[in-house]
C-alpha positions as CSV (number, residue, x, y, z in Angstrom):
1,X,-15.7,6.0,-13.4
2,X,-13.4,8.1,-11.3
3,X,-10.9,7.5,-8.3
4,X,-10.6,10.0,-5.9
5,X,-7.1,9.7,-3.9
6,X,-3.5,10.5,-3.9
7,X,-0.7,8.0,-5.2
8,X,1.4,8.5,-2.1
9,X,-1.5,6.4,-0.5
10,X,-0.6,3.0,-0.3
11,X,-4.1,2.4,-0.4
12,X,-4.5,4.3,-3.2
13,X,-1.9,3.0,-5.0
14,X,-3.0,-0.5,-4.6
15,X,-6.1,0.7,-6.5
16,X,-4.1,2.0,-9.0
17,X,-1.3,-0.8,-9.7
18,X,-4.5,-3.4,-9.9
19,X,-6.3,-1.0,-12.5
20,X,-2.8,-0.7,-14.4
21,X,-2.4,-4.9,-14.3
22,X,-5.8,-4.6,-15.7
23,X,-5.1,-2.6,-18.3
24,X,-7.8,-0.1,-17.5
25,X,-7.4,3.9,-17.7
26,X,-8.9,5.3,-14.3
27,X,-8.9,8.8,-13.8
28,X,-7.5,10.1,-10.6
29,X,-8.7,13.2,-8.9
30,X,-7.8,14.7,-5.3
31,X,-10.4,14.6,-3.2
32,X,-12.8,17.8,-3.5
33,X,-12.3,19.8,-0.7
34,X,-9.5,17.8,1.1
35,X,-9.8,14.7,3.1
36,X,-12.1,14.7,6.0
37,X,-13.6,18.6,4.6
38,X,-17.6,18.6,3.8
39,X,-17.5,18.3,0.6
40,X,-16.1,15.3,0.1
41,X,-18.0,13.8,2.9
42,X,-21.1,14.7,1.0
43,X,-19.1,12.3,-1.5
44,X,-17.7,9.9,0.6
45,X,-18.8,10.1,4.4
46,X,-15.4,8.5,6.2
47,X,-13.4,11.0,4.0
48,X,-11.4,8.8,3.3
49,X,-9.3,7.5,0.1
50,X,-9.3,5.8,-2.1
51,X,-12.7,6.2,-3.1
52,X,-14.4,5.2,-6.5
53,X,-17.1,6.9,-7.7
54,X,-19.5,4.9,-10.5
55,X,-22.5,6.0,-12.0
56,X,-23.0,8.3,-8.7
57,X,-22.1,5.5,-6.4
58,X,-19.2,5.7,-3.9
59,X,-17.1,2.6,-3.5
60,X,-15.1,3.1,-0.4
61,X,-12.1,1.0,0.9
62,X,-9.1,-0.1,-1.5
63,X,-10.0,-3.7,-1.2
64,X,-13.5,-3.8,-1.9
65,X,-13.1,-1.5,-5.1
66,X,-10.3,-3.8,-6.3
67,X,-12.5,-6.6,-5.9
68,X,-15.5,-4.7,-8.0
69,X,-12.7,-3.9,-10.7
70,X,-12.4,-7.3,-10.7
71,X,-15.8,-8.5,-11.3
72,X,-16.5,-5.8,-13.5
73,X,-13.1,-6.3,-15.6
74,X,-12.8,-9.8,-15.3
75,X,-9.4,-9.8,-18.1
76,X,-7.3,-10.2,-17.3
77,X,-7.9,-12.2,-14.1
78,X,-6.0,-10.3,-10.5
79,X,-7.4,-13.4,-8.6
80,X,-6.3,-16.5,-9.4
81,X,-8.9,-18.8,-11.2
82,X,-9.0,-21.8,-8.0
83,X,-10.5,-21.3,-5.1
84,X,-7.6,-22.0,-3.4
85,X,-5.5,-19.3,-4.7
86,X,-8.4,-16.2,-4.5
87,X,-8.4,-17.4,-0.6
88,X,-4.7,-17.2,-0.6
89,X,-4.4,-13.8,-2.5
90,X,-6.8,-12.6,-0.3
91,X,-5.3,-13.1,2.6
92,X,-2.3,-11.9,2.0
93,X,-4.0,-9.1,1.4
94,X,-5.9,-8.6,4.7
95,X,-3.0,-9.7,6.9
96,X,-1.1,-6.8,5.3
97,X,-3.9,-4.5,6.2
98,X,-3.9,-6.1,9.5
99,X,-0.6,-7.1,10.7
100,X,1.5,-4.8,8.8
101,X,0.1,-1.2,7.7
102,X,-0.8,-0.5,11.6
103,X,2.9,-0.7,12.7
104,X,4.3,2.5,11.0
105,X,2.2,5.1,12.8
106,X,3.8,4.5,16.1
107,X,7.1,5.6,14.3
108,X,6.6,8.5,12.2
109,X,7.9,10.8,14.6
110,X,10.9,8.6,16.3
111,X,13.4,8.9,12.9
112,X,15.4,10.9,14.9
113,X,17.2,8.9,17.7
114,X,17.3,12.0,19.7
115,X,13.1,11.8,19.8
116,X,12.8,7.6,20.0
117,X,11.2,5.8,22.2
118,X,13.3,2.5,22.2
119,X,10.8,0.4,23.6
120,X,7.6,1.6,21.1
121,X,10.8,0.7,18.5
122,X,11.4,-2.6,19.9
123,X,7.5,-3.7,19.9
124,X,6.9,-1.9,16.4
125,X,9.9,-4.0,15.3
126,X,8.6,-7.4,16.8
127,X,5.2,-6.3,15.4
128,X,6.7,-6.1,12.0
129,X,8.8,-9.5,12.0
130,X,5.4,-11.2,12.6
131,X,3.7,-10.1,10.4
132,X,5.5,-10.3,7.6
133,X,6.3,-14.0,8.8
134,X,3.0,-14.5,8.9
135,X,2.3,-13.2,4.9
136,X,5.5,-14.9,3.9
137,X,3.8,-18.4,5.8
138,X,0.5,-18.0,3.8
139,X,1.7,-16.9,0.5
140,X,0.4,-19.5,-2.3
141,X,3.5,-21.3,-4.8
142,X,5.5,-18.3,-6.0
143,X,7.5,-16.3,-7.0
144,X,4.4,-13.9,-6.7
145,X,2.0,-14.1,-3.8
146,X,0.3,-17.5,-5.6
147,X,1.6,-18.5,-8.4
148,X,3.9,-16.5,-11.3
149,X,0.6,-13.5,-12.1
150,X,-0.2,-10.5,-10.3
151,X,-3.1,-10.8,-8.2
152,X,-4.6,-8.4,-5.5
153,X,-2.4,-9.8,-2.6
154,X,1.0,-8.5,-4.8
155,X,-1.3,-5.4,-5.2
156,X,-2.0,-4.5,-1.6
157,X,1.7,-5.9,-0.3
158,X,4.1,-4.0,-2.6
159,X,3.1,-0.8,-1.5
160,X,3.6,-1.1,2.2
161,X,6.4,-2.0,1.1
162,X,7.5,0.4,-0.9
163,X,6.6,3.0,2.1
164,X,8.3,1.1,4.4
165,X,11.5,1.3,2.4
166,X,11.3,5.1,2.3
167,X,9.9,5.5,5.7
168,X,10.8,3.0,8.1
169,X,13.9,0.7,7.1
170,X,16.6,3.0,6.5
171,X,15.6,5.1,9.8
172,X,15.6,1.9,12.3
173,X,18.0,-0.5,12.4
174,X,16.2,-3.0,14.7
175,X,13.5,-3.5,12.1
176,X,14.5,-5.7,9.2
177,X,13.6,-5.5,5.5
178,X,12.1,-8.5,4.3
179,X,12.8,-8.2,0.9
180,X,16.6,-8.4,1.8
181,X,18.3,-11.8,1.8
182,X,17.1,-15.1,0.9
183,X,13.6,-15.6,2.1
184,X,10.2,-15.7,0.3
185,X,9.4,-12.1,0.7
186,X,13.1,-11.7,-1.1
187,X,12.2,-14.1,-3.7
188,X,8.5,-12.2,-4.3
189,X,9.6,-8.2,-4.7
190,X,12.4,-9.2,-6.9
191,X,9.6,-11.6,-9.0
192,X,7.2,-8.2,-8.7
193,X,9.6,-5.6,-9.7
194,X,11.0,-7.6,-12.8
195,X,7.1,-7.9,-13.9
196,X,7.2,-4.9,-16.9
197,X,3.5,-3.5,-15.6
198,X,3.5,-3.9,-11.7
199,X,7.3,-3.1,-11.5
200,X,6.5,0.0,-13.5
201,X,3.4,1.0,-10.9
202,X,6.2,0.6,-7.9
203,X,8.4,3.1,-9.3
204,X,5.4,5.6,-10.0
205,X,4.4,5.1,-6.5
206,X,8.0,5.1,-5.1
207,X,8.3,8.5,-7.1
208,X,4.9,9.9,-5.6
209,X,5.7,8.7,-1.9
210,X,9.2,10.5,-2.8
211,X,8.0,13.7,-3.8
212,X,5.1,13.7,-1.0
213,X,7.9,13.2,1.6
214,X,9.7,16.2,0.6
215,X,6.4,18.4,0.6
216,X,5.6,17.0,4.1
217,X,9.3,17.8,5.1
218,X,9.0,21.3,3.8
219,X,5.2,21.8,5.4
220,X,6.8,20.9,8.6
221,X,9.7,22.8,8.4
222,X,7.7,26.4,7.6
223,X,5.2,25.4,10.5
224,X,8.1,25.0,12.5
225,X,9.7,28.4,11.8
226,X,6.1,30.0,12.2
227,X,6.0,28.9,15.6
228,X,8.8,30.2,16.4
């Protein structure tokens, strides 16, 4: 079993934080080739990560290979044992992937004020409020996503959030953090970074997203000076 990806994905790192609350040792490999080249599309045609290759079978999409991790490593348990509480851990991972991961795109290249767009910032921030309202509305009993265990919805939220705190919150002050203050979203990422094994996979990702920022930063800037 191997996972092709990068841990500054947030979609990789999902992957990886629910093999790590599983206890598993998944071997992680950048893709062959690059993303989106022909060899890796020969692998896994989107070119895309994460992507989890088994017995010669590609697994694409974070989601559905957490979900086969799941069935496959059934201990310890990353959706909750009621059905209830898998409905609820699964949605709060799909309304991250739907309400929330779209939102930063629209931003990446407005950090500077002199470059904004202040009405693309106002709806990306509106954007945002709802849907983390709408995460924090669904969430099963905490202080995690549903109930006090890791499971898939803490798996797919905490990185977005960890990107957004690197990426997105200290660069505009029209969109909140949700993890400041008093509300359930503050209650939940202080209940997921005091847990020893997912609060130790956000500050590996927080590290990777860290040092793939600077790389990025530095790509940027020597493109910059070739053009000129």
């Amino acid at each position: 079993m191997k996972l092709y990806g990068s841990l500054a994905s947030p979609y990789v790192a999902r992957v990886a934080m629910f093999a790590e609350l599983k206890g598993l040792d998944l071997p992680m490999e950048a893709a062959p080739g690059g993303l989106g080249s022909e060899e890796f599309r020969r692998i896994n045609p989107t070119g895309k990560i994460p992507c989890l290759v088994q017995d010669d079978v590609c697994l694409a999409e974070s989601e559905v290979i957490c979900e086969y991790l799941e069935q496959v490593f059934p201990e310890p348990p990353l959706l909750p044992a009621d059905a209830l509480g898998r409905a609820q851990a699964r949605m709060v991972a799909r309304m991250t992937d739907l309400y929330v991961a779209p939102h930063n795109s629209p931003l990446t290249r407005m950090k500077d004020p002199a470059n904004r767009d202040q009405a693309v910032v106002d709806r990306q921030a509106a954007a945002f409020a709802d849907g983390f309202s709408y995460i924090a509305h669904f969430m099963g009993p905490g202080p995690l996503a549903v109930g006090d265990r890791p499971t898939l919805g803490d798996c797919a939220l905490a990185p977005f959030v960890g990107m957004l705190k690197q990426t997105v919150f200290p660069h505009f002050d029209e969109i909140a953090d949700p993890t400041v203050g008093d509300g359930r979203l503050a209650e939940w990422w202080a209940a997921l970074c005091a847990h020893p094994l997912a609060g130790r996979s956000i500050e590996t990702y927080d590290k990777a997203l860290a040092e793939f920022l600077v790389w990025l930063r530095e790509r940027l800037a020597q493109r910059a000076q070739g053009d000129g």
